[in-house]
C-alpha positions as CSV (number, residue, x, y, z in Angstrom):
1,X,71.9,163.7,9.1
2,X,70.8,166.6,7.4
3,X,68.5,169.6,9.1
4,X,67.7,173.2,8.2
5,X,67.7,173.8,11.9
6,X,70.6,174.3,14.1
7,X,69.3,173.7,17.3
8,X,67.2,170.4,16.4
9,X,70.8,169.1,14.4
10,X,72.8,169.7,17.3
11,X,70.4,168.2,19.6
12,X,70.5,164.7,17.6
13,X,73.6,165.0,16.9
14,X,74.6,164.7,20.8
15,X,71.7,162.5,21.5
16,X,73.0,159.9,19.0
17,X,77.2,160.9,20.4
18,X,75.9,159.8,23.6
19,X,73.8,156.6,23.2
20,X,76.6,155.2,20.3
21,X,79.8,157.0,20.3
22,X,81.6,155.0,18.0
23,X,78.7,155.1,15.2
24,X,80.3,156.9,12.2
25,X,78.1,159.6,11.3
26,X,78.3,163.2,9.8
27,X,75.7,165.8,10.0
28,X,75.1,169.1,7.3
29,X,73.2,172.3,7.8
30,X,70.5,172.2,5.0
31,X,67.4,173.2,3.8
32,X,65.2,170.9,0.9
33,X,64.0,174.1,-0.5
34,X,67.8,174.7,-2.0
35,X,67.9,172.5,-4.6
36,X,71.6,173.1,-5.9
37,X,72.7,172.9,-1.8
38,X,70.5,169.5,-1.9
39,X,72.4,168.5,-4.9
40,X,76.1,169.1,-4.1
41,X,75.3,167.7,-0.6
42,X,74.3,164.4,-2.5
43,X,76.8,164.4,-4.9
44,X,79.4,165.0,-2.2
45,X,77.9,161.9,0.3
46,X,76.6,159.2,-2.1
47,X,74.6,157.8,0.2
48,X,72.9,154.3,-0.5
49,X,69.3,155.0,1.3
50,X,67.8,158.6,1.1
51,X,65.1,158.8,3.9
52,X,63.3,162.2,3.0
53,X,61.4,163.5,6.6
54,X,61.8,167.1,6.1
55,X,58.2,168.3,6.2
56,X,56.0,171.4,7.1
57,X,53.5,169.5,9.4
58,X,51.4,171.6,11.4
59,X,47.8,171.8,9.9
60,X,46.9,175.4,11.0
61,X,50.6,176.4,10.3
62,X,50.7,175.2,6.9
63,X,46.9,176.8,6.2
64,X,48.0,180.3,7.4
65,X,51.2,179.7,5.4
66,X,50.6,177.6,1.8
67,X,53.0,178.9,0.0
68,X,55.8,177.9,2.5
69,X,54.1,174.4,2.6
70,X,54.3,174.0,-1.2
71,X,58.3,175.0,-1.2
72,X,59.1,172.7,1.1
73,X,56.7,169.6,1.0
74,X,56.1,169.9,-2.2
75,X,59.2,171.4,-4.1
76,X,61.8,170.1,-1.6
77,X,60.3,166.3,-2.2
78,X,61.4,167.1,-5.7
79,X,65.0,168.7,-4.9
80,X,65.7,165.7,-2.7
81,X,64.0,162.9,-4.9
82,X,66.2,164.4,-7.8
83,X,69.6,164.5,-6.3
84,X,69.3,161.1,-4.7
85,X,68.4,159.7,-8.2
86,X,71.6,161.9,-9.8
87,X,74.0,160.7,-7.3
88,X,73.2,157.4,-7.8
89,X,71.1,156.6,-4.4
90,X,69.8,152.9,-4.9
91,X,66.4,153.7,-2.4
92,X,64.8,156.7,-1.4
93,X,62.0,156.5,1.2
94,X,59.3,159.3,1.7
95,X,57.7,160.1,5.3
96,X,54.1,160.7,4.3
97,X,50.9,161.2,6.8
98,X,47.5,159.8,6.8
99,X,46.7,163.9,6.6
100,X,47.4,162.8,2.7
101,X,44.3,160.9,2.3
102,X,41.5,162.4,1.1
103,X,43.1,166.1,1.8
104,X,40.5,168.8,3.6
105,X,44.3,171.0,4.5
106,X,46.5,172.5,2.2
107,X,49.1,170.3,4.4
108,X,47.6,167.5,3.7
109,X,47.0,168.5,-0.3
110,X,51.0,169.0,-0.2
111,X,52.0,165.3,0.9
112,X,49.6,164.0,-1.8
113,X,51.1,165.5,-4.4
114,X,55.0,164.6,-2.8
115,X,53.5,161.0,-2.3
116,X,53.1,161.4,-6.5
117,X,56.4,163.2,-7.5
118,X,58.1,160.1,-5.1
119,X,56.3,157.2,-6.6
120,X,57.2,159.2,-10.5
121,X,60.8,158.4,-9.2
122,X,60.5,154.8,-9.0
123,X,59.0,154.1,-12.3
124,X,62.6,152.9,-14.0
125,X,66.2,153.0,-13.4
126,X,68.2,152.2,-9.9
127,X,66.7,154.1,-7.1
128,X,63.6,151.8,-5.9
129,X,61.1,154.7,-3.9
130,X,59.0,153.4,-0.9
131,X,56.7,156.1,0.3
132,X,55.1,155.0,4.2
133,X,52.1,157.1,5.9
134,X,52.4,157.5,9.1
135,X,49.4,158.7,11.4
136,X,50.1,160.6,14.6
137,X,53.5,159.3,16.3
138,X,52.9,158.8,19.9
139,X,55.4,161.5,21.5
140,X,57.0,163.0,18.4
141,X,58.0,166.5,18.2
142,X,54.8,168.8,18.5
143,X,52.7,165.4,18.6
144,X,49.3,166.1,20.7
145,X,50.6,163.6,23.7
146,X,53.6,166.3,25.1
147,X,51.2,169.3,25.0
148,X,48.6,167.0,26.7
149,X,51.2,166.4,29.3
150,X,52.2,170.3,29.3
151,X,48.7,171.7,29.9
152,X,48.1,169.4,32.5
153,X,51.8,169.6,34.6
154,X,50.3,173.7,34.9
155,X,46.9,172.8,36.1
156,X,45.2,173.1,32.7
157,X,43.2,173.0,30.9
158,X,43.4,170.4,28.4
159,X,42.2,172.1,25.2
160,X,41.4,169.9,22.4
161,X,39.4,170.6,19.3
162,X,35.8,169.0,18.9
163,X,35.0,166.0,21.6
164,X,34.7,163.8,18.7
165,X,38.2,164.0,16.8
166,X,39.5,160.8,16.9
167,X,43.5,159.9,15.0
168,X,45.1,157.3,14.6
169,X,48.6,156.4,16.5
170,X,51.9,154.4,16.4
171,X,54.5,154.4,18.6
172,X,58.0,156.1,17.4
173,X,59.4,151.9,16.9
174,X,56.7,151.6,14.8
175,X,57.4,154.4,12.8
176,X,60.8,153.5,12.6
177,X,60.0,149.7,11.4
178,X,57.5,151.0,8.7
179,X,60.7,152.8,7.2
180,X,62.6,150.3,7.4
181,X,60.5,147.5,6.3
182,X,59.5,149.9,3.2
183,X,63.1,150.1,2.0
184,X,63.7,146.1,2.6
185,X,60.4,145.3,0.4
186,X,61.3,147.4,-2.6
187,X,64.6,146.3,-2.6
188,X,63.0,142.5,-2.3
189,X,60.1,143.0,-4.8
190,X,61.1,142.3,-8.6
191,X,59.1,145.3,-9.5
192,X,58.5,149.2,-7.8
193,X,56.2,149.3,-5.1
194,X,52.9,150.5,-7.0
195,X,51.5,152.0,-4.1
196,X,52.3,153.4,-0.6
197,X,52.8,151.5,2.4
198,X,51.3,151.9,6.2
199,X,50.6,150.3,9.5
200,X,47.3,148.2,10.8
201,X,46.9,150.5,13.3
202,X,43.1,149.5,14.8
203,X,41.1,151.1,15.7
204,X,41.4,154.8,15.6
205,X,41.7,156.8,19.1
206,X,39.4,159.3,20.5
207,X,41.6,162.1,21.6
208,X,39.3,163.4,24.3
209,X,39.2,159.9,25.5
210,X,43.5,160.1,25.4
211,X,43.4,163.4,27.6
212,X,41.2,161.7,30.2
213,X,43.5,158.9,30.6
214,X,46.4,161.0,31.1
215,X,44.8,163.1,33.7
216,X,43.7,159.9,35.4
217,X,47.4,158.5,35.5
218,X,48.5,161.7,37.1
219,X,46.1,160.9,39.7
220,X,43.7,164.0,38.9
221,X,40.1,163.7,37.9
222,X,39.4,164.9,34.5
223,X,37.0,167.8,34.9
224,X,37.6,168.7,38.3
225,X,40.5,168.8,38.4
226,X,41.8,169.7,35.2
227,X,39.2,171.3,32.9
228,X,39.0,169.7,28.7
229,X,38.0,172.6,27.0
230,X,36.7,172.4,23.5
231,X,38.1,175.0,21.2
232,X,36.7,174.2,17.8
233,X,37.9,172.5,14.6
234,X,40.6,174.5,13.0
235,X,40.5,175.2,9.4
236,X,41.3,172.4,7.4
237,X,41.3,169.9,10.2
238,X,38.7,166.7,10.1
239,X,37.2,165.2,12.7
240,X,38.7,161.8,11.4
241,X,41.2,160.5,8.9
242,X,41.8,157.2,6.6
243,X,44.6,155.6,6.0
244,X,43.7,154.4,2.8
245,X,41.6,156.8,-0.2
246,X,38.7,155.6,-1.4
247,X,40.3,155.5,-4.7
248,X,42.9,153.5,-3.5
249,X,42.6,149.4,-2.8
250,X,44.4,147.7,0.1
251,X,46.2,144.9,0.2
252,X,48.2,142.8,3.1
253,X,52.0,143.2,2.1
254,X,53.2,141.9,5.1
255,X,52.5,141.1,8.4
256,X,50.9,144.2,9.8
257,X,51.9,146.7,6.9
258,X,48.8,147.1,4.3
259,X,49.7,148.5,0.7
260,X,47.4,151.2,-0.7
261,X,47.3,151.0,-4.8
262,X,46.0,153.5,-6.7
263,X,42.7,152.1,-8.9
């Protein structure tokens, strides 16, 4: 397990010591943007599967800070994609976002171009690169469902953006299977994955719709007794988002994964 935060490290690190303490595991204080760190770390480990999560992934965040988004979605992608390839790691998988497609935020514009420095890293050799987009993860870190549930255990209000932003969700199993399943079909295809892999997720969700509903199951009336107040689209957010670019084409892979190919 590798972190460039303490506190979130030592959390997981006792969550997973208390659910399964006889799993073997090691963790290491590190940040992607250090590329000789990444590499000695690598070099030191030789780990079989690289699964590369470290992100910047806060829209407004991101927008009031693009520089830090470049150095570590970006240029971290790169560090970690290129030690795992040197020390001889036979998959590395990417965590990408929806926020990829069609990019209106400078986060966005950054996991598009890691999406392209992964998929350059599974053109030849040993390491086979899956890259999987996730859209939001129901009750992730900073996800919109455990502020939801903030605003409204201190009366309110629920703020959310523009009434008609709608996302896309998976559950954190899903998530998890995606991964998986991404690094189980490049290591079962005779050739590289061409393209990047995510979830038949639906129909997308309105998120005013999702505040109601979890108002209504804490037995409060949406309105009356906790206000939704609009606060306006943020820079670089969209009132909707794709899974797959219009210069992409999708194709089943699997049952319930879809494979978006470049043109």
């Amino acid at each position: 397990m590798v972190d460039a935060s303490e506190a979130n490290l030592f959390l997981i690190d006792r969550e997973i010591a208390e659910a399964w303490p006889a799993l073997p595991r090691r963790e290491a204080l590190c940040d992607v943007r250090d590329a000789e760190r990444v590499a000695r770390l690598l070099t030191a480990e030789q780990p079989d599967i690289v699964f590369h999560a470290a992100a910047l992934k806060h829209v407004p965040m991101v927008e009031n800070h693009p520089c830090e988004g470049v150095r570590t979605n970006v240029l971290g992608t790169r560090n970690v994609a290129m030690a795992a390839k040197a020390a001889g790691a036979s998959h590395f998988a990417l965590i990408s976002t929806d926020k990829a497609v069609a990019p209106s935020s400078v986060m966005g514009a950054t996991k598009r171009v890691a999406e392209a420095i992964a998929r350059q890293f599974g053109g030849g050799g040993k390491m086979r690169v899956g890259v999987v987009r996730f859209g939001n993860v129901l009750g992730s870190a900073g996800s919109v469902v455990p502020v939801f549930r903030h605003q409204i255990a201190r009366g309110g209000p629920v703020t959310l953006t523009d009434a008609n932003v709608e996302r896309y969700f998976m559950t954190i199993p899903e998530a998890v299977s995606l991964v998986l399943r991404a690094v189980a079909q490049s290591a079962a295809d005779a050739a590289p994955p061409a393209g990047v892999l995510t979830l038949e997720m639906g129909e997308p969700v309105k998120i005013i719709d999702l505040a109601r509903r979890m108002i209504e199951l804490q037995g409060l009336v949406p309105g009356k007794d906790i206000e939704i107040r609009i606060t306006g689209l943020r820079p670089g957010e969209k009132l909707t988002e794709a899974l797959v670019d219009v210069n992409e084409t999708a194709a089943p892979k699997s049952a319930g994964v879809v494979e978006a190919t470049p043109v």
